[in-house]
PLY file of the C-alpha trace (Angstrom):
ply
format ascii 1.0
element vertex 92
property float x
property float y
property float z
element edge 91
property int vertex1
property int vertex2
end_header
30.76 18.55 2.58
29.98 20.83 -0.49
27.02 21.34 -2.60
27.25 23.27 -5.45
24.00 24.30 -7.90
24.85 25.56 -11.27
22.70 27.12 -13.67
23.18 28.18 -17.34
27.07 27.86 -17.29
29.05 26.24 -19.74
29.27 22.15 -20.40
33.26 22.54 -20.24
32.67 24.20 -16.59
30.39 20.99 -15.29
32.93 19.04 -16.75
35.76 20.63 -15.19
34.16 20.20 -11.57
33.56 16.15 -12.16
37.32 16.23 -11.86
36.35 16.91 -8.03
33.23 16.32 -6.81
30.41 13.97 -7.94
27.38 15.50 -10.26
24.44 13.37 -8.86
22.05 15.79 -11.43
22.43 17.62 -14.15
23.95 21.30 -12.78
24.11 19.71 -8.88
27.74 18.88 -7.60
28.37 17.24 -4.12
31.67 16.43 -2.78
33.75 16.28 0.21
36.53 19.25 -0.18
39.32 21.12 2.15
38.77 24.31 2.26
41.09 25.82 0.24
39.79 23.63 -2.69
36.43 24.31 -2.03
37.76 28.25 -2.73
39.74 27.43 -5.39
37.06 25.77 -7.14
34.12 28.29 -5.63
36.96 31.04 -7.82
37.01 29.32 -10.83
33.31 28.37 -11.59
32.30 32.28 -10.87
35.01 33.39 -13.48
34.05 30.57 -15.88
29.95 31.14 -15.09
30.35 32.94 -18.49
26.22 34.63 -17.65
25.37 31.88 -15.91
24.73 31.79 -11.93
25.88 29.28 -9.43
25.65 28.20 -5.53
27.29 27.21 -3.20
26.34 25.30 0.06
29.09 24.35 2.99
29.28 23.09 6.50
30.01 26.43 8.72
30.37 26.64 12.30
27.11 28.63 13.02
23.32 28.06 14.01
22.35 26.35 11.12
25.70 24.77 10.81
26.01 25.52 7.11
26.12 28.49 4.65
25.84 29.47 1.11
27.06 32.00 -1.46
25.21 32.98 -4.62
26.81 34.25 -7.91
25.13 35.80 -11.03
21.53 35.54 -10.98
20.02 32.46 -9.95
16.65 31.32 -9.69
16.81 31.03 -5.91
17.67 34.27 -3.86
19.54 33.64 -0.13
18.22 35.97 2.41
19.76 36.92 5.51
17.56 37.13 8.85
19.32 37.66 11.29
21.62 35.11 10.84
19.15 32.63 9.52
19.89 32.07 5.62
16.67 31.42 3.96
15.91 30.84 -0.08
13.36 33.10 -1.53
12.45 32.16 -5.06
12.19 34.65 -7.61
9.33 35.60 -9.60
11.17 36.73 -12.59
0 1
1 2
2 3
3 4
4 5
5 6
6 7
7 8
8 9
9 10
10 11
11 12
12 13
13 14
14 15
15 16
16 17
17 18
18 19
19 20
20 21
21 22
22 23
23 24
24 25
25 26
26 27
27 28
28 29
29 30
30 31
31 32
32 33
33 34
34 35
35 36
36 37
37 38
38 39
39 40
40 41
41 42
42 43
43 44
44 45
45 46
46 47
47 48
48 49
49 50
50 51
51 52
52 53
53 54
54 55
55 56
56 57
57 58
58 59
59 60
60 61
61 62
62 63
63 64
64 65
65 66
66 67
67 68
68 69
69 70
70 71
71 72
72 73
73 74
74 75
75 76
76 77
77 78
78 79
79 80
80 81
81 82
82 83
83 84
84 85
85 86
86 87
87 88
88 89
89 90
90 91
C-alpha cells in the first residue's frame, strides 16, 4: 500500500498519477504498487512537483511498519526520533 499527499503541484501531475493509483481527495493518492513502481512514480512526481511539495507514505519492514519521504516544502514536517517518524506541523 501507498499513500501519496500532494500539495501545490501541477493538475497534469494529479492527472498523471490517476493512471495508477486512486485519488480519494483532492491532492491524496492511495494505491496498491510494487516497488519499483512506487519509485518510478515517487521519481517522477518530485521532478514534475514544479514548486510544489509532495509525500509519500509506504508499508516498511520496521517498528511502525511504515515510512515516509517528504519533497519540497510541505505543510507537514517528518521527524525522526529515534526511529519513530513523527509529523510536526509547521508554523509558517
Amino acid at each position: 500500500m501507498a499513500v501519496m499527499i500532494l500539495e501545490r503541484v501541477p493538475p497534469s501531475l494529479r492527472g498523471e498519477l490517476t493512471r495508477w493509483m486512486l485519488e480519494p481527495k483532492a491532492g491524496v493518492f492511495v494505491g496498491s504498487l510494487s516497488a519499483m513502481v512506487r519509485d518510478k512514480l515517487w521519481e517522477k512526481v518530485c521532478q514534475g512537483a514544479n514548486g510544489g511539495a509532495c509525500m509519500l507514505i509506504h508499508n516498511a519492514a520496521n517498528e511502525q511498519g511504515f515510512t515516509m519521504r517528504s519533497w519540497g516544502n510541505t505543510s507537514r514536517i517528518v521527524e525522526d526520533y529515534e526511529g519513530l517518524l513523527l509529523i510536526r506541523v509547521s508554523n509558517d
